[in-house]
FIROMAR-257088 format. One record per residue: x, y, z of N, C-alpha, C in turn; residue in one letter; residue number from 1. Coordinates in steps of 0.2 Angstrom, whole numbers, m for minus. Layout:
BEGIN
NODE    n.u    n.v    n.w   ca.u   ca.v   ca.w    c.u    c.v    c.w  rest   nr
NODE      X      Y      Z      X      Y      Z      X      Y      Z     A  NUM
...
This chain:
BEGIN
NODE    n.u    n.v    n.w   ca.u   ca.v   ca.w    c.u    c.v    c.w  rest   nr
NODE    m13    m14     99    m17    m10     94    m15     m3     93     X    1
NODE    m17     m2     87    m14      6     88    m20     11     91     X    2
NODE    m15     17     92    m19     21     96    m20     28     94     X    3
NODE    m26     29     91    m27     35     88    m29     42     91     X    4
NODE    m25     46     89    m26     53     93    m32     56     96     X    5
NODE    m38     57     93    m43     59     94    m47     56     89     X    6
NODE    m53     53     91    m60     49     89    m59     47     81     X    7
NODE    m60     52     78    m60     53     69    m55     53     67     X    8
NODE    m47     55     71    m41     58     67    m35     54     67     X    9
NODE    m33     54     62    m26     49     62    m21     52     66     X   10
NODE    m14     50     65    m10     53     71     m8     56     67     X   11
NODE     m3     63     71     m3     71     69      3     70     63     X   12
NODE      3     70     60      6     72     52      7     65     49     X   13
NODE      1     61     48      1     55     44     m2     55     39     X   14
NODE     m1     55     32     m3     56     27     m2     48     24     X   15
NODE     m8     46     23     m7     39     21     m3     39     14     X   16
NODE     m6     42      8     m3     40      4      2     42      3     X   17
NODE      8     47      6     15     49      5     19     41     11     X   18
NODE     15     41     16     19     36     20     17     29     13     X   19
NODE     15     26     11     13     23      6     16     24      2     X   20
NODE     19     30     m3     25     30     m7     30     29     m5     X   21
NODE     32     32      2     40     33      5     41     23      5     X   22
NODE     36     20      5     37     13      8     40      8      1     X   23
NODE     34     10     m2     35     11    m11     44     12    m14     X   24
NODE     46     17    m12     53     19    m16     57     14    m12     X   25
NODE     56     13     m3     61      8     m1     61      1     m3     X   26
NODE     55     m3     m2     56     m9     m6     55     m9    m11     X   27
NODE     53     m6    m15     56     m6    m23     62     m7    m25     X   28
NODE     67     m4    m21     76     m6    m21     76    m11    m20     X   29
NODE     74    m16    m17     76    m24    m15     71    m27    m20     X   30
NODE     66    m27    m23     62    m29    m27     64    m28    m35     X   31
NODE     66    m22    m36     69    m22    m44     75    m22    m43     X   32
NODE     79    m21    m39     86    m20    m40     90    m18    m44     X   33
NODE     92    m20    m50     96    m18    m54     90    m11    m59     X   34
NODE     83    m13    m59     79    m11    m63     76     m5    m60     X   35
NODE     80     m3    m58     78      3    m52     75     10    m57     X   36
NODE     67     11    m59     67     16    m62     59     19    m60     X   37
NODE     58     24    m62     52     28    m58     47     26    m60     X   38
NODE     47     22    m66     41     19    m70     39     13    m66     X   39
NODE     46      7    m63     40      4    m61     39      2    m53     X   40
NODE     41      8    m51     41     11    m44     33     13    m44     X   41
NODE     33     16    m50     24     19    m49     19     13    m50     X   42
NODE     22     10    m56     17      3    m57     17      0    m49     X   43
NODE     23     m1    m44     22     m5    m37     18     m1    m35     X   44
NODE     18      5    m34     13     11    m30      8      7    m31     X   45
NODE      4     10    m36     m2     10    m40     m6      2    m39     X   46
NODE     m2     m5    m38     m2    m10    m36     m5    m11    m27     X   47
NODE     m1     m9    m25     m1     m8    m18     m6     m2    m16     X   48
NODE     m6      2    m19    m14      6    m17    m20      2    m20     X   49
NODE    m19      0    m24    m25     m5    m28    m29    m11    m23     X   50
NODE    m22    m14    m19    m21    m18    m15    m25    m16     m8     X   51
NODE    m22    m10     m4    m24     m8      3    m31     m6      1     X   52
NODE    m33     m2     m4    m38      2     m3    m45     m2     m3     X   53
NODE    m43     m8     m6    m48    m12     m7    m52    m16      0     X   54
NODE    m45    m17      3    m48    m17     11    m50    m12     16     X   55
NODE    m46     m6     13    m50     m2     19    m54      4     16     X   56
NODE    m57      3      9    m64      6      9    m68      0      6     X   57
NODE    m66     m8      7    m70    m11      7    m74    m13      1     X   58
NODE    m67    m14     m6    m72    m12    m13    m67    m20    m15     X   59
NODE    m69    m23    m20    m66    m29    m24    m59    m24    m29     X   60
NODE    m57    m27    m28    m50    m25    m33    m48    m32    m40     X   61
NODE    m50    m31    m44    m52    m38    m50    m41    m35    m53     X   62
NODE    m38    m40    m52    m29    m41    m55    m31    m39    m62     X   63
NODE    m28    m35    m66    m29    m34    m73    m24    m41    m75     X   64
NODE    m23    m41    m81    m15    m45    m87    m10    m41    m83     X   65
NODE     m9    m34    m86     m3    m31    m85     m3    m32    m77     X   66
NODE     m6    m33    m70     m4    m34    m65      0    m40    m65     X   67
NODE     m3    m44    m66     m3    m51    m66      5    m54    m69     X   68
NODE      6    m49    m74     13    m50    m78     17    m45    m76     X   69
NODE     18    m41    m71     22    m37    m66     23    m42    m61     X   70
NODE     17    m45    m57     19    m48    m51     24    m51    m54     X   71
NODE     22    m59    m58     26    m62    m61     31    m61    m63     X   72
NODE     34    m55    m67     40    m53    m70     46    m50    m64     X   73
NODE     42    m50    m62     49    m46    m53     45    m49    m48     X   74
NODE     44    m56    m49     42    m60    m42     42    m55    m38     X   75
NODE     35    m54    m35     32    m50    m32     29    m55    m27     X   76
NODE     32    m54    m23     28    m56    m16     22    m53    m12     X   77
NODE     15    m54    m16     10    m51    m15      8    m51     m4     X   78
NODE      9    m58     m3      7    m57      4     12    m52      8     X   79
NODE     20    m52      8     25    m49      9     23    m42      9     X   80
NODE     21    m40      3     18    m31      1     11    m29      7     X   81
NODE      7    m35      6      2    m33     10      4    m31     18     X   82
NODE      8    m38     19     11    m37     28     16    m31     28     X   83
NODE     18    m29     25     23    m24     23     18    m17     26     X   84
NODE     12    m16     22      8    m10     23      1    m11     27     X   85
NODE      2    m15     32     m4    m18     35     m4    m12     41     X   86
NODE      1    m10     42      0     m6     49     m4      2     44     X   87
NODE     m1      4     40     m5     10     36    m13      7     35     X   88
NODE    m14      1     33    m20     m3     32    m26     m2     38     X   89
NODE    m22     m3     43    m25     m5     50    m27      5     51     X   90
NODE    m23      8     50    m22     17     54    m29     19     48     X   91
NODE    m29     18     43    m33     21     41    m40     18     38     X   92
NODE    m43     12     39    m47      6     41    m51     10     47     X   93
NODE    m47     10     55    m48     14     59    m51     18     60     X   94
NODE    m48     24     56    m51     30     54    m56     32     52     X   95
NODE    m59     29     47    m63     26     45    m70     24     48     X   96
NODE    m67     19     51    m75     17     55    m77     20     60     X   97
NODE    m73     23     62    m73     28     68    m78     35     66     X   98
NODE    m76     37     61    m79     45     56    m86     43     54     X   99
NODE    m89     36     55    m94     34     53   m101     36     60     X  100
């Protein structure tokens, strides 16, 4: 299990959503590959945050069409993306119920 600093606080310079991009830019290389462009780097972002946030604050995230024709169009391995960022998922879920 992870072990966090003090009661409320994530660990010392963890900023979920830049670790969530840096994660973002890396497999986004193996996943577009040739198609390697900023636009649909932010589309994976903005997926993936759509994805996590819905877990760790707890809210329903309803796939739009254009989500659903992204997965589809760059076979997009939605469980892969989730285990990919489950450890950020778990640190700031954490944090969270903790600060309550």
């Amino acid at each position: 299990m992870l072990k966090l600093k003090k009661r409320n606080e994530l660990p010392e310079g963890y900023d979920y959503y830049k670790e969530v991009q840096k994660k973002v830019k890396k497999i986004s290389k193996e996943i577009f590959k040739n198609n390697n462009n900023e636009i649909l780097e932010q589309k994976l972002y903005n997926l993936v945050i759509n994805l996590c946030n819905q877990v760790i604050y707890d809210y329903k995230y309803v796939f739009t069409k254009d989500d659903l024709f992204f997965i589809v169009d760059y076979n997009i391995n939605i469980h892969f993306v989730l285990e990919y960022f489950k450890e950020d998922i778990i640190k700031m879920r954490l944090s969270l119920k903790k600060s309550c």
